[in-house]
N, CA, C and O atoms as a Maestro MAE file, in Angstrom:
{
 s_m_m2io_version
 :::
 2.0.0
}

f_m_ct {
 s_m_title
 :::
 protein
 m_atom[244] {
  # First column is atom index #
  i_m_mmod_type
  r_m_x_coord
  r_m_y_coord
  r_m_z_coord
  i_m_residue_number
  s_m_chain_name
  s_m_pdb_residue_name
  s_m_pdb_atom_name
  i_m_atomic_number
  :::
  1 25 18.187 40.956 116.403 1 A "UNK " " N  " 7
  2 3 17.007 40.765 115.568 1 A "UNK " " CA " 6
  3 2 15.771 40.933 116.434 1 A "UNK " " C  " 6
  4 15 15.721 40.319 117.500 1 A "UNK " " O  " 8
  5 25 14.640 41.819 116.008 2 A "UNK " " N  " 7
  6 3 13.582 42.144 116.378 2 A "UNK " " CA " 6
  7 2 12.798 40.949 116.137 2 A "UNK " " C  " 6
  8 15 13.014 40.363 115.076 2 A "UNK " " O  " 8
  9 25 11.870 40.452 116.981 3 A "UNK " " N  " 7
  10 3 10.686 39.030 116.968 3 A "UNK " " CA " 6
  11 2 10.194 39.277 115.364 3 A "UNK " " C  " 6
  12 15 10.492 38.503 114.454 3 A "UNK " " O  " 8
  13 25 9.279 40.662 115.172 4 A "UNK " " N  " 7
  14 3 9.080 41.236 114.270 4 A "UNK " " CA " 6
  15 2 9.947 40.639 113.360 4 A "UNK " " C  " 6
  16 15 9.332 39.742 112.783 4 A "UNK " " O  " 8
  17 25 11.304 40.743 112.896 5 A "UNK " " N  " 7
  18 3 12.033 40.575 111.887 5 A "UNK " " CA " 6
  19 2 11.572 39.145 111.369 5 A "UNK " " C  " 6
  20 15 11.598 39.017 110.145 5 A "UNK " " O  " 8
  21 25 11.101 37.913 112.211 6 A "UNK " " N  " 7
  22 3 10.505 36.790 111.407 6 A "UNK " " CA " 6
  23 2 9.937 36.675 110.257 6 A "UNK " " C  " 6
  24 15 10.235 36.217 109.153 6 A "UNK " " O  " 8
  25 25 8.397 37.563 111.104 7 A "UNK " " N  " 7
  26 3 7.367 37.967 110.210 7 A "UNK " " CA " 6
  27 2 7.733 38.523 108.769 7 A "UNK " " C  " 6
  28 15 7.274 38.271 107.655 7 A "UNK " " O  " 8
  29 25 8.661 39.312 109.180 8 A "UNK " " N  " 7
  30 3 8.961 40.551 107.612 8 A "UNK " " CA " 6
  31 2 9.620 39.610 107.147 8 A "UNK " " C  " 6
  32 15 9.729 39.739 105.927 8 A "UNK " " O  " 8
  33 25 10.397 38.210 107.755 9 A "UNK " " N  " 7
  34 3 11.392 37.453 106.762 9 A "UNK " " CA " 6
  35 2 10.378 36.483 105.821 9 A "UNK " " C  " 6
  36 15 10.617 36.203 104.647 9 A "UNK " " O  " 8
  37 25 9.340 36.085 106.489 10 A "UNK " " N  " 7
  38 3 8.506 35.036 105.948 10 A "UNK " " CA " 6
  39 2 7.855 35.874 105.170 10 A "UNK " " C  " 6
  40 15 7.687 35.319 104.085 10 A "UNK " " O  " 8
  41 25 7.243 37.312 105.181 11 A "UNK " " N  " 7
  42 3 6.393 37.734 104.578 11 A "UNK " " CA " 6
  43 2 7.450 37.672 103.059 11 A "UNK " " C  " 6
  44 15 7.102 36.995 102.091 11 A "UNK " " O  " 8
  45 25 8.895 38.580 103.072 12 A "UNK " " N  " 7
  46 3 9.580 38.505 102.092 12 A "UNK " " CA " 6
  47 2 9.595 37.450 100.733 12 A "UNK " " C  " 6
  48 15 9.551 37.562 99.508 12 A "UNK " " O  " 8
  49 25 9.718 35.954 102.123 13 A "UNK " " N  " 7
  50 3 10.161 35.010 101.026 13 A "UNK " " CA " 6
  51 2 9.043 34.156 100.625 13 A "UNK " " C  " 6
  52 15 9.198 33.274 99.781 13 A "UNK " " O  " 8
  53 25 7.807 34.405 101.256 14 A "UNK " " N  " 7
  54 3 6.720 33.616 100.537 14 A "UNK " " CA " 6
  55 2 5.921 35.034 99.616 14 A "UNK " " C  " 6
  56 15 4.900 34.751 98.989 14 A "UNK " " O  " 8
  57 25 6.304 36.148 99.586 15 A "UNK " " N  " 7
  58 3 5.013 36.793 98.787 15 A "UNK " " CA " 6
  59 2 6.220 38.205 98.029 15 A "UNK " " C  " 6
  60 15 5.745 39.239 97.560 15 A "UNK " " O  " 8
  61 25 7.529 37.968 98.061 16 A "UNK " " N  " 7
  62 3 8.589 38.786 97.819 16 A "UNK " " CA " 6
  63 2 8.501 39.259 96.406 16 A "UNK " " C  " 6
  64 15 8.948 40.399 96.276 16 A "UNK " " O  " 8
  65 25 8.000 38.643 95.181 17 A "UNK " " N  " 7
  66 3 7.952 38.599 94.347 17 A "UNK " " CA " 6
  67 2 6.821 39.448 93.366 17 A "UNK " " C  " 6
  68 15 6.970 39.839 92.208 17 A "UNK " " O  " 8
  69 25 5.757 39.567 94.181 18 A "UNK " " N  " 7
  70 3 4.499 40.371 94.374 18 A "UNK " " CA " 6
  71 2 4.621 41.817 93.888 18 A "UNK " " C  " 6
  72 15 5.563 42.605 93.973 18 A "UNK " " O  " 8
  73 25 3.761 41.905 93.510 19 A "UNK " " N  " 7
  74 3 3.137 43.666 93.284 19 A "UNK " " CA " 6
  75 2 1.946 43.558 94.182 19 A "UNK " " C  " 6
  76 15 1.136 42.633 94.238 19 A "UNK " " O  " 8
  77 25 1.996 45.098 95.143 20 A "UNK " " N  " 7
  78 3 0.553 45.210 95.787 20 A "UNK " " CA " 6
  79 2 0.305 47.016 95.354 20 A "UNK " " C  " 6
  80 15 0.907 47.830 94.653 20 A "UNK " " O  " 8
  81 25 -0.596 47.026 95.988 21 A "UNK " " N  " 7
  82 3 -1.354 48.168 95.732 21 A "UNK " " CA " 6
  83 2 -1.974 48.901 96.898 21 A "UNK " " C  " 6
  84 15 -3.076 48.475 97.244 21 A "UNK " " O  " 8
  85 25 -1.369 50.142 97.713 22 A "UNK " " N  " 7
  86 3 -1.712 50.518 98.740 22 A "UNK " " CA " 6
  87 2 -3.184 50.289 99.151 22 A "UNK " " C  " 6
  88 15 -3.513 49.919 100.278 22 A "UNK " " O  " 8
  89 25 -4.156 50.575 98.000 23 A "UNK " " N  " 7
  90 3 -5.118 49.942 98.324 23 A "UNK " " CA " 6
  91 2 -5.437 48.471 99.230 23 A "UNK " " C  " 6
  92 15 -5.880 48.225 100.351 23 A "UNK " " O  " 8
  93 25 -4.961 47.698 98.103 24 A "UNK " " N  " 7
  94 3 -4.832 46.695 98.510 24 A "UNK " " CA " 6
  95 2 -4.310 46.617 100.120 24 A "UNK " " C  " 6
  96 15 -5.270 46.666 100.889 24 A "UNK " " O  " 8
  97 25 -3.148 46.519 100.718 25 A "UNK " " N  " 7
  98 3 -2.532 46.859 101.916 25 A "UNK " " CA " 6
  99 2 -3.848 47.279 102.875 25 A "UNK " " C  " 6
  100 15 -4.268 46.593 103.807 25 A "UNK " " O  " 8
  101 25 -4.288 48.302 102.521 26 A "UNK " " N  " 7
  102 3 -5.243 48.843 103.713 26 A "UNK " " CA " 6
  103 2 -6.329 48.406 103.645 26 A "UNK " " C  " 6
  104 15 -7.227 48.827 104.374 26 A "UNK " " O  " 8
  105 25 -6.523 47.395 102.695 27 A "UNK " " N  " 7
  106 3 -7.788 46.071 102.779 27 A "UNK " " CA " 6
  107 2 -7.591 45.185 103.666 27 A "UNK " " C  " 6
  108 15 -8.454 44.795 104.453 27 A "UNK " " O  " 8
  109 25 -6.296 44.745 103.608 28 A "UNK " " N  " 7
  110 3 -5.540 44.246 104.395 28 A "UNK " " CA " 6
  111 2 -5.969 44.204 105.696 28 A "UNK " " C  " 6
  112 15 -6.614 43.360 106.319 28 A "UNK " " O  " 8
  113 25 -5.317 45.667 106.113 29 A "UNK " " N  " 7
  114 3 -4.973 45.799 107.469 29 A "UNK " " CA " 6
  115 2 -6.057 45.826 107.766 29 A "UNK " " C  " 6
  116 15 -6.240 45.451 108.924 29 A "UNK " " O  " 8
  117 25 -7.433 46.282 106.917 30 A "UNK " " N  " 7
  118 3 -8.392 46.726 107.513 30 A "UNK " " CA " 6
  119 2 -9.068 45.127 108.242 30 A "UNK " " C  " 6
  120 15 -9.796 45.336 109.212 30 A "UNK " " O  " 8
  121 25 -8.949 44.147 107.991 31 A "UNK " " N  " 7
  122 3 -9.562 42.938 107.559 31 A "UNK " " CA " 6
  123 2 -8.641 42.445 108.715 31 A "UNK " " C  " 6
  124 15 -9.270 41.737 109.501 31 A "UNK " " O  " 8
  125 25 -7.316 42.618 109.046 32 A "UNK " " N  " 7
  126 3 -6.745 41.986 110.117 32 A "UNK " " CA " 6
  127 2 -6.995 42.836 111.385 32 A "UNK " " C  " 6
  128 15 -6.689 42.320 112.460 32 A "UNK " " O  " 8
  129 25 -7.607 44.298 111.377 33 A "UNK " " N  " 7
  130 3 -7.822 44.996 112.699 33 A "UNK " " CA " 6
  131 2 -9.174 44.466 112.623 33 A "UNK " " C  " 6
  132 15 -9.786 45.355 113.215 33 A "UNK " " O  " 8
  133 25 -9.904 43.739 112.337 34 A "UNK " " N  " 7
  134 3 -11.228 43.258 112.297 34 A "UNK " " CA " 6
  135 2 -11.374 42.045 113.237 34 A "UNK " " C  " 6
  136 15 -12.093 41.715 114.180 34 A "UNK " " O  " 8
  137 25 -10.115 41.424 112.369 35 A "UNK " " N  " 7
  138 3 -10.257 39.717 113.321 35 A "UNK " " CA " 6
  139 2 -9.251 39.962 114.569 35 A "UNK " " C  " 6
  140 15 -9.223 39.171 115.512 35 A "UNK " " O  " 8
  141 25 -8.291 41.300 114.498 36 A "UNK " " N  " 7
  142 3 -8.180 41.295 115.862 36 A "UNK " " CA " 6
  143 2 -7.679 42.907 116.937 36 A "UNK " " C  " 6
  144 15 -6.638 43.438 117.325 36 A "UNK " " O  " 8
  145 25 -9.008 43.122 117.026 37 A "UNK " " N  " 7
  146 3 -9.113 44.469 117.696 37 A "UNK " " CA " 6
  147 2 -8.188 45.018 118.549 37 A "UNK " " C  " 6
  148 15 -8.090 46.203 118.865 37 A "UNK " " O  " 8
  149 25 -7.539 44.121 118.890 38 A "UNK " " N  " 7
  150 3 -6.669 44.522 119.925 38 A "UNK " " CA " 6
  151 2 -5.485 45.662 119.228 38 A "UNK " " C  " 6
  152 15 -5.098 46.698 119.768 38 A "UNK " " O  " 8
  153 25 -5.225 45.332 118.402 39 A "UNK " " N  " 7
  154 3 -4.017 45.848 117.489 39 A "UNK " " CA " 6
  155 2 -4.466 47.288 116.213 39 A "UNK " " C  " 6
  156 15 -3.856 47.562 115.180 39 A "UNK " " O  " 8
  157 25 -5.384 47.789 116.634 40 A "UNK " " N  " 7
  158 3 -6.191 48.781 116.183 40 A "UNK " " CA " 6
  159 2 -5.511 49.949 116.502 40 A "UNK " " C  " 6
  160 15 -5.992 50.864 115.834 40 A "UNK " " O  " 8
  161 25 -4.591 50.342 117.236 41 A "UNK " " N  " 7
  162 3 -3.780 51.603 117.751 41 A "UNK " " CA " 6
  163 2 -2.346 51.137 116.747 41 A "UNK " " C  " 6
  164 15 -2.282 51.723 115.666 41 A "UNK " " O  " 8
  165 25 -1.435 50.317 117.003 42 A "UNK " " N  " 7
  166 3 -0.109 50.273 116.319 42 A "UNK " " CA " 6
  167 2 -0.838 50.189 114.638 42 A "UNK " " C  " 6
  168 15 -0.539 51.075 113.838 42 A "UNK " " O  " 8
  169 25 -1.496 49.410 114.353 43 A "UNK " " N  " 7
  170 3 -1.858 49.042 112.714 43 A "UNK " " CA " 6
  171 2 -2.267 50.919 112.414 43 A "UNK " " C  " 6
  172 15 -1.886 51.491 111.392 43 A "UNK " " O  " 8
  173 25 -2.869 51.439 113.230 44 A "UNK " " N  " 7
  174 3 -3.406 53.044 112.734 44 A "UNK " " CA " 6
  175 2 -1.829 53.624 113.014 44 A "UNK " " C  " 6
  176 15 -1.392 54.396 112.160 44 A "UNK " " O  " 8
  177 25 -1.305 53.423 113.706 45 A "UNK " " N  " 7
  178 3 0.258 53.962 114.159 45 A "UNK " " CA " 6
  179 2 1.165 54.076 112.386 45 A "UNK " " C  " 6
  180 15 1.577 54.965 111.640 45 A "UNK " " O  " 8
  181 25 1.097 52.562 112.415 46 A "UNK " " N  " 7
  182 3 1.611 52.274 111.132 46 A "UNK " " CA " 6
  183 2 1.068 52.743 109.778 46 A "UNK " " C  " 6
  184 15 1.877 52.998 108.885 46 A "UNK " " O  " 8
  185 25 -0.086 52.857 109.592 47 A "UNK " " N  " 7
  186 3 -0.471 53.425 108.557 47 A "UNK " " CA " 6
  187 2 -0.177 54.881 108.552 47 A "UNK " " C  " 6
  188 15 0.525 55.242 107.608 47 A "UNK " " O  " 8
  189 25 -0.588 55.887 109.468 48 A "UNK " " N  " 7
  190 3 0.160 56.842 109.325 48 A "UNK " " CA " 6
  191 2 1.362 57.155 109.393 48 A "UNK " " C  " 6
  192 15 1.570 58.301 108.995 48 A "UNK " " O  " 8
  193 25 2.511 56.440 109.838 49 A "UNK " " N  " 7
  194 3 3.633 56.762 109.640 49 A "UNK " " CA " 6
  195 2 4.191 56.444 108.105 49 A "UNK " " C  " 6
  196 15 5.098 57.101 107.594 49 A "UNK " " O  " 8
  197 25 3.428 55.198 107.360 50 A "UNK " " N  " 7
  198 3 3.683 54.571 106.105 50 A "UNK " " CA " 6
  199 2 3.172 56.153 105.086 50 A "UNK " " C  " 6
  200 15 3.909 56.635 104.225 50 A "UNK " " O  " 8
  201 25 1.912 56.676 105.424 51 A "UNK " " N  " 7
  202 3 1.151 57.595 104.904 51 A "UNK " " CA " 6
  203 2 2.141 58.720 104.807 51 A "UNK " " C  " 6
  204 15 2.388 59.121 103.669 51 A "UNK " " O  " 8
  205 25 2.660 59.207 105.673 52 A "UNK " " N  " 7
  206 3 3.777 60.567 106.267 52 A "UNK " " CA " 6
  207 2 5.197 60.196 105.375 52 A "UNK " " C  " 6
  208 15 6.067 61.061 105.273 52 A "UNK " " O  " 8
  209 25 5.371 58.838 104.732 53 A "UNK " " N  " 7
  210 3 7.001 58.549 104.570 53 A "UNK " " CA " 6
  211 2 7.736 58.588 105.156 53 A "UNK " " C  " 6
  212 15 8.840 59.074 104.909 53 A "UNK " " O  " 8
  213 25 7.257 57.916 106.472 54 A "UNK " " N  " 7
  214 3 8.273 57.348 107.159 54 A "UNK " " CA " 6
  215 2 8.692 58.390 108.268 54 A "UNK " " C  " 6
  216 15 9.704 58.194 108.942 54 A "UNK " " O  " 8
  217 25 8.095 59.220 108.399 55 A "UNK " " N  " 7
  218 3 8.097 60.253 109.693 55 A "UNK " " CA " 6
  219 2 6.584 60.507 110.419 55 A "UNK " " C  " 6
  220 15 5.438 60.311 110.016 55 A "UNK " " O  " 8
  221 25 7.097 60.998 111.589 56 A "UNK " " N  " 7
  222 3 6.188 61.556 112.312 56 A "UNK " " CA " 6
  223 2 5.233 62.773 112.392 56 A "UNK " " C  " 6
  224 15 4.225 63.189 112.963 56 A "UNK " " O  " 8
  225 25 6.298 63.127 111.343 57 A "UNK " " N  " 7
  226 3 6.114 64.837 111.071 57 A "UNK " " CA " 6
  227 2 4.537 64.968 110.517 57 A "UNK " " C  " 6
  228 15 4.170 64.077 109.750 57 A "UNK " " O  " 8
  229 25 3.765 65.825 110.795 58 A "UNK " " N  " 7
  230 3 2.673 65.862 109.897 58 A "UNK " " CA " 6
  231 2 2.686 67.432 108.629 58 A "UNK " " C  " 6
  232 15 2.678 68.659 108.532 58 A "UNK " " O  " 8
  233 25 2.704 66.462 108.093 59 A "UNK " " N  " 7
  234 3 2.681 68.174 106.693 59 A "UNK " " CA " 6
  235 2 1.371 68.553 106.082 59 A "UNK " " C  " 6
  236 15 0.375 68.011 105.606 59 A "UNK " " O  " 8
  237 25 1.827 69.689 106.312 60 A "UNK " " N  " 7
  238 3 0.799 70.702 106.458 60 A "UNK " " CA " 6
  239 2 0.305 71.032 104.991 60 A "UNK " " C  " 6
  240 15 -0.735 71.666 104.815 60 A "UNK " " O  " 8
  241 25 1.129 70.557 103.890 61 A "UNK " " N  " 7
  242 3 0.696 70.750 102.187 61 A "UNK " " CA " 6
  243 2 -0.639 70.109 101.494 61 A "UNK " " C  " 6
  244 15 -0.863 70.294 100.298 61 A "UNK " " O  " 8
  :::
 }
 m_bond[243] {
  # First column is bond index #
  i_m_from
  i_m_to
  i_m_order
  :::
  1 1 2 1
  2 2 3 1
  3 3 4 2
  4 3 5 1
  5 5 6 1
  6 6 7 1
  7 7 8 2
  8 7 9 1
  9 9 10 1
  10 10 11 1
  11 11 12 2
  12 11 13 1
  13 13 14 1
  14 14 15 1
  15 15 16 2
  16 15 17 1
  17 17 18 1
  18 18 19 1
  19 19 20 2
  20 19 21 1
  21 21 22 1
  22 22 23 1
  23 23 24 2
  24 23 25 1
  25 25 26 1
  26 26 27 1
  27 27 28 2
  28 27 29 1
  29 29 30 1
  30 30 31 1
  31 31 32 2
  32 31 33 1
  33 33 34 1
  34 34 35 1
  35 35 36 2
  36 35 37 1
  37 37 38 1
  38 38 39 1
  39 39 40 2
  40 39 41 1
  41 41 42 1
  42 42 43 1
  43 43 44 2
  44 43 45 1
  45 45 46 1
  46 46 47 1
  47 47 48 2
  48 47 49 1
  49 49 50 1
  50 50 51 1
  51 51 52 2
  52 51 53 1
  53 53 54 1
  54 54 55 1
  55 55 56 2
  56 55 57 1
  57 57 58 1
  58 58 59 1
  59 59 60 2
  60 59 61 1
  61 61 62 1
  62 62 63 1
  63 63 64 2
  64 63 65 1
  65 65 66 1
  66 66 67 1
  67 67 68 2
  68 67 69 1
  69 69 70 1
  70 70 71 1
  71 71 72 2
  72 71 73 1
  73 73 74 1
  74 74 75 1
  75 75 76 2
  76 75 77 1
  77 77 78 1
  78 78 79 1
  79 79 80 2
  80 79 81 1
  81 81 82 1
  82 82 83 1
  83 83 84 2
  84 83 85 1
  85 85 86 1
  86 86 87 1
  87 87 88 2
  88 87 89 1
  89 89 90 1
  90 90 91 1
  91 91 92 2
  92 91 93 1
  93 93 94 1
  94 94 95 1
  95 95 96 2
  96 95 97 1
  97 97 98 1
  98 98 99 1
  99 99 100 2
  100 99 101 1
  101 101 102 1
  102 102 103 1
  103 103 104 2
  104 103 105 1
  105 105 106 1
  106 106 107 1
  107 107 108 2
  108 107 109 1
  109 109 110 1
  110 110 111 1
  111 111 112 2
  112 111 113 1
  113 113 114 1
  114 114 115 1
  115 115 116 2
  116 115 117 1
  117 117 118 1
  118 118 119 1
  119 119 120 2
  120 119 121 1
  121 121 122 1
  122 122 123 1
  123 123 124 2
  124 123 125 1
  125 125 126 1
  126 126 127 1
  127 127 128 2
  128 127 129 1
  129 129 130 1
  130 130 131 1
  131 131 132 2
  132 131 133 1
  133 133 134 1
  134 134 135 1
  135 135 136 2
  136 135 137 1
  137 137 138 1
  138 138 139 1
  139 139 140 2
  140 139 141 1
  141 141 142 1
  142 142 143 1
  143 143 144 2
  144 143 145 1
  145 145 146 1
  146 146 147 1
  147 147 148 2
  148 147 149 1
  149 149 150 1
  150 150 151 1
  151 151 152 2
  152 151 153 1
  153 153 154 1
  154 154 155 1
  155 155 156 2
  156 155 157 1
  157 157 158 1
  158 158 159 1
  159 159 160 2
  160 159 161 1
  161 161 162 1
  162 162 163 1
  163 163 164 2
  164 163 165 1
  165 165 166 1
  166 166 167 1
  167 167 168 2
  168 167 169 1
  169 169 170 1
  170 170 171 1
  171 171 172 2
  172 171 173 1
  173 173 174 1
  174 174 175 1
  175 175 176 2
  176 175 177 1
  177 177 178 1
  178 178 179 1
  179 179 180 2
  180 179 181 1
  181 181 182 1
  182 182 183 1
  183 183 184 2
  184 183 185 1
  185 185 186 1
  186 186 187 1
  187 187 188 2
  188 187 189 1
  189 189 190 1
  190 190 191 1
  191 191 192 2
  192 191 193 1
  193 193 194 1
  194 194 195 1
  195 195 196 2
  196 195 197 1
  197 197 198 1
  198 198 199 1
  199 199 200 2
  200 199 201 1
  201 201 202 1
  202 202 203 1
  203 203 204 2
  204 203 205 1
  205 205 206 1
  206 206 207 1
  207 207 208 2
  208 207 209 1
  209 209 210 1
  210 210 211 1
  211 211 212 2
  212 211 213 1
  213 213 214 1
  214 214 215 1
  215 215 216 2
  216 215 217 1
  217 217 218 1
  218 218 219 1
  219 219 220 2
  220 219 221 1
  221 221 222 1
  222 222 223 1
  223 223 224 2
  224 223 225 1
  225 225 226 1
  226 226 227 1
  227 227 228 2
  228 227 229 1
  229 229 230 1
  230 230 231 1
  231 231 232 2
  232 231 233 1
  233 233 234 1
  234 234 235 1
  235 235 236 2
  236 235 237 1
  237 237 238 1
  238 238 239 1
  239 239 240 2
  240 239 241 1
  241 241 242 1
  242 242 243 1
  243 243 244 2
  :::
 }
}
């Protein structure tokens, strides 16, 4: 188990039930790379890989 895997377990079982809205999400993130700058490279990491579906690949369409 990844440290990570906590987080995604708590996030699951307190908010699992939820509808969000990509919007929403990148309010989010935007609002947590705010209060903490440091994490401004993986959170952009992650959004584009979330953006791509889950690859690296960039498409060209």
């Amino acid at each position: 188990m990844y440290f990570t895997d906590r987080g995604l377990e708590e996030l699951t079982e307190r908010r699992g039930e939820e509808q969000v809205t990509l919007a929403w999400l990148a309010d989010e993130l935007r609002a947590f790379v705010d209060l903490h700058p440091d994490f401004e490279v993986p959170v952009e990491r992650l959004a584009t890989w979330l953006a791509r579906g889950g690859t690296d690949e960039i498409d060209d369409d």
